[in-house]
C-alpha positions in Angstrom: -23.2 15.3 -0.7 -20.8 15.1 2.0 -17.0 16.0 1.1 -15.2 12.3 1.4 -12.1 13.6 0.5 -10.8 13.3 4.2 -11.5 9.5 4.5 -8.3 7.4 5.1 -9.5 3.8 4.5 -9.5 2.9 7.9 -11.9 5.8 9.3 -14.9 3.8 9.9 -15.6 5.7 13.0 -15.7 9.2 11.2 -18.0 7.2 8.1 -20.5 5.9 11.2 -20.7 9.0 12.9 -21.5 11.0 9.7 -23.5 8.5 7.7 -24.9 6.8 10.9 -23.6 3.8 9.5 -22.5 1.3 12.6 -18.5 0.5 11.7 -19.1 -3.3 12.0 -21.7 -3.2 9.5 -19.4 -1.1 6.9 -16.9 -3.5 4.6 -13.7 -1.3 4.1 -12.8 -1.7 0.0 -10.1 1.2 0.9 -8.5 0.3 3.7 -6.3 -2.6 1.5 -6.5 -5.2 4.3 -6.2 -8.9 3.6 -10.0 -10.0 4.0 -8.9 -13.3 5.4 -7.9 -11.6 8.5 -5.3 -12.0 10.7 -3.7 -15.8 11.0 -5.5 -18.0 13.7 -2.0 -19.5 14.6 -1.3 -15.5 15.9 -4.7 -15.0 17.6 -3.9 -18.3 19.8 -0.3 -17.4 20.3 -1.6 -13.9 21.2 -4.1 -15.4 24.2 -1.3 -18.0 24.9 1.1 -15.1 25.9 -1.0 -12.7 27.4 1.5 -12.8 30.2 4.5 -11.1 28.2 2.9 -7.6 29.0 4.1 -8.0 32.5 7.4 -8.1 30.8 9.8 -5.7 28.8 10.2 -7.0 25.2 14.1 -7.6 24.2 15.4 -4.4 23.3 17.3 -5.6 20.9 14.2 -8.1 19.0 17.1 -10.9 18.3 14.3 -13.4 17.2 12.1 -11.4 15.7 14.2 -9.6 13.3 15.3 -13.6 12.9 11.8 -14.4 12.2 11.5 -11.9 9.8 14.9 -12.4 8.1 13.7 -16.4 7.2 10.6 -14.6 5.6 12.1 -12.3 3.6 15.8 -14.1 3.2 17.4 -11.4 4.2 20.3 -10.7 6.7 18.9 -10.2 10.2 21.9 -7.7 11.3 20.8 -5.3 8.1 16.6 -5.8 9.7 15.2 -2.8 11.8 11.8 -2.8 13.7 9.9 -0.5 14.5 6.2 0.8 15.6 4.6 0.2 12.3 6.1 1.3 8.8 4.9 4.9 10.2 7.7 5.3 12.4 10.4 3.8 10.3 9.6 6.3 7.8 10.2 9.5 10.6 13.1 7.9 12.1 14.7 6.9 8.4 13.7 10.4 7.0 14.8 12.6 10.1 18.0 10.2 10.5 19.1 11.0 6.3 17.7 14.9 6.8 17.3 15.2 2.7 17.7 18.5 1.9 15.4 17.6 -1.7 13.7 14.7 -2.3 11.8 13.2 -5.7 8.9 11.3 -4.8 7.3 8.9 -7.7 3.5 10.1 -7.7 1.0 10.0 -7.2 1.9 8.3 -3.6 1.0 8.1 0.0 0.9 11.4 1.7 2.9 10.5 5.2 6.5 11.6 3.3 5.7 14.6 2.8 4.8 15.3 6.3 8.2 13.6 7.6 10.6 15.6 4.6 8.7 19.1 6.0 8.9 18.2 9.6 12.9 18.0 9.1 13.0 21.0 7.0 13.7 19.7 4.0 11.9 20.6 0.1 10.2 17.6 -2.1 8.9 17.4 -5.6 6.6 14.9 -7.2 7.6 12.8 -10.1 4.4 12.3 -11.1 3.6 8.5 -13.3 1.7 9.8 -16.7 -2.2 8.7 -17.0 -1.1 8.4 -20.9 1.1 5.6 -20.0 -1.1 3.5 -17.7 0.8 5.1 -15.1 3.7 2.8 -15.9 7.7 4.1 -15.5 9.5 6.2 -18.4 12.9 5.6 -16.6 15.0 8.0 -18.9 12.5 10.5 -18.0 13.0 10.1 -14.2 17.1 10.1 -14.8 16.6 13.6 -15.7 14.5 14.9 -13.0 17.2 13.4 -11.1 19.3 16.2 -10.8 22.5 16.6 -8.9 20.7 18.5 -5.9 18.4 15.4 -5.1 19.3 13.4 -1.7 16.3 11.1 -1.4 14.4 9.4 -4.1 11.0 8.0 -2.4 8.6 5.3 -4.5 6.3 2.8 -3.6 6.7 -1.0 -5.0 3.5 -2.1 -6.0 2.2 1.7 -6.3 0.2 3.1 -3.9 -3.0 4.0 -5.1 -1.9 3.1 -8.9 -1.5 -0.8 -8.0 1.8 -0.1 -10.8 4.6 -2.2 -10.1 8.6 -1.8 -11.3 10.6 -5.4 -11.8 13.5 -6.2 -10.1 15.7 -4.8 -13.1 13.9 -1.6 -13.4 14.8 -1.3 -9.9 18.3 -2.0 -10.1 18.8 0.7 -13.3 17.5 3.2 -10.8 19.5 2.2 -7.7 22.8 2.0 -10.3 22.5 5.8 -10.8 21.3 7.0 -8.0 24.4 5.1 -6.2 26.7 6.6 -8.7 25.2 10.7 -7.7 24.8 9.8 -4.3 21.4 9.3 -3.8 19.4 7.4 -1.4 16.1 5.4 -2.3 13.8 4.8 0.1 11.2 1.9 -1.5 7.9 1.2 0.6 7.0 -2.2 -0.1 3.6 -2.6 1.8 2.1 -4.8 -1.1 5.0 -6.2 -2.2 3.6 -9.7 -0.5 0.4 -9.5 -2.9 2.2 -9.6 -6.1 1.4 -12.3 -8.6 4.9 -13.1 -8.3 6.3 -11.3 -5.6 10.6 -12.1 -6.3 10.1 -10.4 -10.2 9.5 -6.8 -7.9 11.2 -7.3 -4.7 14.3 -5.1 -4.2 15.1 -7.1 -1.1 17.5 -8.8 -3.2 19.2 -6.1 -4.0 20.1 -4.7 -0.6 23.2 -6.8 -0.4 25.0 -5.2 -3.3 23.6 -1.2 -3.2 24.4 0.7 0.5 22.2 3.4 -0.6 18.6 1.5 -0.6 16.5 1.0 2.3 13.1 -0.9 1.9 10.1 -1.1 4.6 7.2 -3.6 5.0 4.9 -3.6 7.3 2.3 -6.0 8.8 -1.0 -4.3 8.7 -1.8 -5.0 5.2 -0.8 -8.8 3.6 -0.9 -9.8 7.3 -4.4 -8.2 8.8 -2.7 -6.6 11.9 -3.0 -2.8 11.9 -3.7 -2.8 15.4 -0.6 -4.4 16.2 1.6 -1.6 14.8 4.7 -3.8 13.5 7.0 -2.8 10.7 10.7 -3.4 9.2 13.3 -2.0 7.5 15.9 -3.8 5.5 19.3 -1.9 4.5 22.7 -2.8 4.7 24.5 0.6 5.5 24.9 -0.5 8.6 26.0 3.2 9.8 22.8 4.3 9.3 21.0 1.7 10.4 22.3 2.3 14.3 21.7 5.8 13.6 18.5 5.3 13.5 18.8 3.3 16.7 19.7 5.6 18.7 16.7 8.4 17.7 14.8 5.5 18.1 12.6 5.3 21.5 13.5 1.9 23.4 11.1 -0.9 23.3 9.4 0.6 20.7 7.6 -2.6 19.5 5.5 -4.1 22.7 5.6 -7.5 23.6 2.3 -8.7 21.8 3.7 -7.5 18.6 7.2 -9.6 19.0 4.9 -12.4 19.7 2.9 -12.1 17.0 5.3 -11.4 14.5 7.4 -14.3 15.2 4.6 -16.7 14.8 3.1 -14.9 11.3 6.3 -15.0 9.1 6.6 -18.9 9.6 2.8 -19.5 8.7 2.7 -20.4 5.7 -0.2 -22.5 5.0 -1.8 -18.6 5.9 0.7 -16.9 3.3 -0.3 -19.3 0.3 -4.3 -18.9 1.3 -3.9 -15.6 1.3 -1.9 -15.1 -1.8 -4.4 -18.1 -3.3 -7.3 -16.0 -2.6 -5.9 -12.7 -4.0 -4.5 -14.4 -7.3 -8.1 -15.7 -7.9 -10.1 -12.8 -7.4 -7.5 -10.4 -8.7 -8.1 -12.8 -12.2 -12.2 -12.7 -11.9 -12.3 -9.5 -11.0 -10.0 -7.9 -14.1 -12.2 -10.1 -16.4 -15.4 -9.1 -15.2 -14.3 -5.0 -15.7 -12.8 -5.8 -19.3 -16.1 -5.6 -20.4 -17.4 -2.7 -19.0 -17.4 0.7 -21.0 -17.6 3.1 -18.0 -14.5 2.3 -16.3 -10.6 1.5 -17.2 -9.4 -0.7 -14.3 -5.8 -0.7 -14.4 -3.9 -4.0 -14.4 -3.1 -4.7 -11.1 0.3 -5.8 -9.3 -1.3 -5.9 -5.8 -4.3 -6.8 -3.8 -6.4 -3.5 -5.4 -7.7 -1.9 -8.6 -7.6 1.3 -9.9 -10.2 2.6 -11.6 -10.9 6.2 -14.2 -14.4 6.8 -14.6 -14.9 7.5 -18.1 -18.2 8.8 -17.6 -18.2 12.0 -17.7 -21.0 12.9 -15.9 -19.5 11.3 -12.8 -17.3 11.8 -10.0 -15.3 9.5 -7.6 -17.2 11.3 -4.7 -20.5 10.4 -6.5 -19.4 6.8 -6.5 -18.1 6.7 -3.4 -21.5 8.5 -2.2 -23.5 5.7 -3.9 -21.3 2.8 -2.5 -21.3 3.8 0.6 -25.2 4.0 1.2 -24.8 0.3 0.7 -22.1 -0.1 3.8 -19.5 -0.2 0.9 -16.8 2.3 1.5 -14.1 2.8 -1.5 -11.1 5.2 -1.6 -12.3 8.3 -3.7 -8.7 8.8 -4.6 -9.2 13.0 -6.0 -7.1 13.8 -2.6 -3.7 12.1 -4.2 -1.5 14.6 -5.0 -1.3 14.3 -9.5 -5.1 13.1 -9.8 -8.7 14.5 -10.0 -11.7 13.3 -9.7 -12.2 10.4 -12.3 -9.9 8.1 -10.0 -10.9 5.7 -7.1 -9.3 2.6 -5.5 -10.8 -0.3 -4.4 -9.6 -3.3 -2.7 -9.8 -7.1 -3.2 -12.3 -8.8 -0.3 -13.9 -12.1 0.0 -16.1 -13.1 -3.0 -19.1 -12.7 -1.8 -18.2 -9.2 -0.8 -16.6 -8.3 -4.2 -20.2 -9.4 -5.5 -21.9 -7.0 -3.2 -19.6 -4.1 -4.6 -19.6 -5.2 -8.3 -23.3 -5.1 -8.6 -23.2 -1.3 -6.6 -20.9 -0.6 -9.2 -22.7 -2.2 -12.2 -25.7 -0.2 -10.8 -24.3 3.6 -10.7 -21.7 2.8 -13.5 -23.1 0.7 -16.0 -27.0 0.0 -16.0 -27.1 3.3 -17.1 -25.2 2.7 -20.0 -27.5 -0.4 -21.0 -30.8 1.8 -20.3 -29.8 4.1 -22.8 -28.9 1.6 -25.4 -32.4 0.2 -24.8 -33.6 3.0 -25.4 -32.1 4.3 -28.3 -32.9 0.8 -29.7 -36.5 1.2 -29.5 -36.3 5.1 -30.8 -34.3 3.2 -33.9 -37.6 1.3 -34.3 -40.0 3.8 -34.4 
């Protein structure tokens, strides 16, 4: 069994080169992308403007952090761009220099690499499997002790699919403002969310200097390649701070022209959220019923799943799905889990189908064999 440990959801070379798989043929369940791809009204802007890479972008993105301000109702003078949620994490992190940070856990991995990169320690906070991995916000106040700068979480809950409300949020910004404390909130799949407003802190940022929130564009918006992200924040201070560690020009052209066409589709934003609502509903149904698996309620556009089986591992299901060109997140590697824990994402239906029934197959036939069995062994 090869060790899939060190798959990021978007290796599909490394899975083709190893399982001799070709990458066009594999359908990604961990990469979190919105199956609908990206908007048509961007691909014919894109070929439309093909001439704007003969041409500097604006350095200072005036109508695309305009763009994105409509979208997300915020304040365009408190909106920073930047080369994909990636870099506004390194430029935000080595900008604040926490000496200690709390991250809620488990979480993505790219903090850690930015907090240790500037020197500074971290801890995890880690969400408790006995509570569905849901909050206990007392419990947090006192890890919060007086040596913590930063406090890093993501909203929905990356690979949990957990998400806090808009009043959680607020209790935790209220003391952390009052001790000095910065929150940095990643809110990649905030866009999924059955109701996206109830969890969005972007509300927030008007009243509480000490909060900055990023998006990006790769997930709700099927645009990794175009490497677009935002923060929002309204300490000002730090926000040209930032600036000036920032590298000019660091979004290109094809990305301001894409990103100023995608926040104004709508008709694409309601499909997509229509599409994720209905098979994030059929989905959760179908898994109620199965006795191998918990699958976690879900606040985003994925599941997460604890094998109950205890004669299986995530790597053996992620082993058996991806014979069938089906590749999964075995999620062991998250800092706070093992391996009873994978992620998987919400595709088209007919794909979902395909990955239900690979599921069903390693997970639950099993289970129904057995009971055949033991019925007939009864009879005897």
């Amino acid at each position: 069994m090869t060790d899939n440990k060190q798959f990021h959801g978007s290796d599909l070379e490394k899975i083709e080169k190893i399982y001799g798989i070709p990458k066009n043929q594999i359908i990604s369940f961990g990469a979190n992308v919105n199956p609908l791809g990206a908007s048509q009204k961007v691909h014919k802007a894109l070929c439309s403007n093909m001439d704007s890479i003969s041409r500097y972008p604006d350095r200072d993105y005036v109508e695309l952090r305009k763009a994105i301000g409509n979208y997300t109702n915020a304040k365009p003078e408190y909106i920073m761009v930047g080369n994909g949620c990636t870099e506004l994490i390194s430029l935000f992190i080595k900008t604040l220099s926490p000496r200690n940070t709390l991250i809620l856990g488990p979480s993505y991995s790219e903090y850690e690499r930015d907090i240790e990169l500037c020197k500074g320690s971290y801890k995890y906070f880690f969400l408790k499997e006995g509570r569905d991995f849901d909050l206990n916000v007392r419990t947090l106040f006192d890890k919060l002790a007086k040596h913590v700068n930063l406090l890093i979480f993501c909203n929905p809950n990356n690979p949990t699919s957990t998400a806090l409300s808009v009043k959680t949020i607020q209790r935790i910004l209220s003391y952390c403002q009052k001790r000095n404390i910065f929150v940095l909130i990643d809110e990649t799949y905030a866009e999924f969310a059955p109701k996206e407003l109830s969890i969005s802190a972007i509300p927030l940022v008007d009243n509480y200097t000490n909060l900055m929130i990023l998006r990006g564009t790769s997930k709700f918006f099927a645009a990794p390649g175009l490497r677009l992200g935002y923060g929002i924040c309204s300490d000002n201070l730090l926000l040209l701070r930032m600036k000036k560690q920032q590298n000019p020009w660091s979004v290109n052209s094809m990305a301001e022209v894409a990103g100023r066409v995608m926040f104004a589709d709508r008709t694409y934003i309601q499909n997509t959220r229509r599409l994720v609502e209905l098979e994030r509903t059929r989905l959760k149904l179908e898994f109620s019923s199965w006795k191998s698996i918990q699958v976690y309620d879900s606040a985003c556009n994925f599941f997460f799943a604890r094998i109950l089986n205890s004669n299986l591992t995530s790597a053996q299901v992620f082993e058996h799905c991806i014979q069938k060109g089906l590749m999964i997140r075995d999620c062991a590697s998250f800092p706070g889990l093992d391996e009873r824990f994978f992620r998987f994402c919400i595709m088209l239906p007919a794909q979902n189908d395909l990955l239900l029934a690979a599921l069903y197959e390693l997970l639950e036939k099993p289970l129904v064999e057995d009971k055949e069995v033991a019925y007939l062994e009864d009879e005897e």
